[in-house]
N, C-alpha and C positions, 0 to 999 in steps of 0.2 A: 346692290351694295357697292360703296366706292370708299379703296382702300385706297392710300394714300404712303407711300414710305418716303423719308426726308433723314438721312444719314441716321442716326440710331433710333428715330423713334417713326414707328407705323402711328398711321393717324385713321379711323372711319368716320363720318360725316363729321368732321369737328372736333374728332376728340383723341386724344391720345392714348394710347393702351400704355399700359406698365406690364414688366415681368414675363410675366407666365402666357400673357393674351399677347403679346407679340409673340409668344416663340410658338404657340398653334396656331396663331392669323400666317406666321411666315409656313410656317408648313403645310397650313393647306396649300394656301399661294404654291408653294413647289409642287403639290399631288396633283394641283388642277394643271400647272403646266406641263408637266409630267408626261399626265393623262393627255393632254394636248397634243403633244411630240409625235406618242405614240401613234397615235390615232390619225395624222401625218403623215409618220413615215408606213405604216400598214395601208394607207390611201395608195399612198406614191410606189410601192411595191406591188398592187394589185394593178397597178396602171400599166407598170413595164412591162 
């Protein structure tokens, strides 16, 4: 899946979201980076 963000409005393959589906597209969007982070810095901490 390819998300797309362009100053207020998220876009997925073409299409623009309204309302309510941007504010849980942007939230995952944070939980997966999030999760990302974490999962980084617990790499980089088992490494030292």
């Amino acid at each position: 899946m390819t998300v797309g963000v362009a100053g207020r409005h998220i876009g997925i393959h073409g299409h623009t979201l309204q309302g309510t589906q941007q504010i849980m597209t942007a939230a995952g969007m944070g939980v997966v980076a999030l999760g990302a982070g974490v999962g980084l810095a617990l790499r980089r901490a088992k490494q030292a």
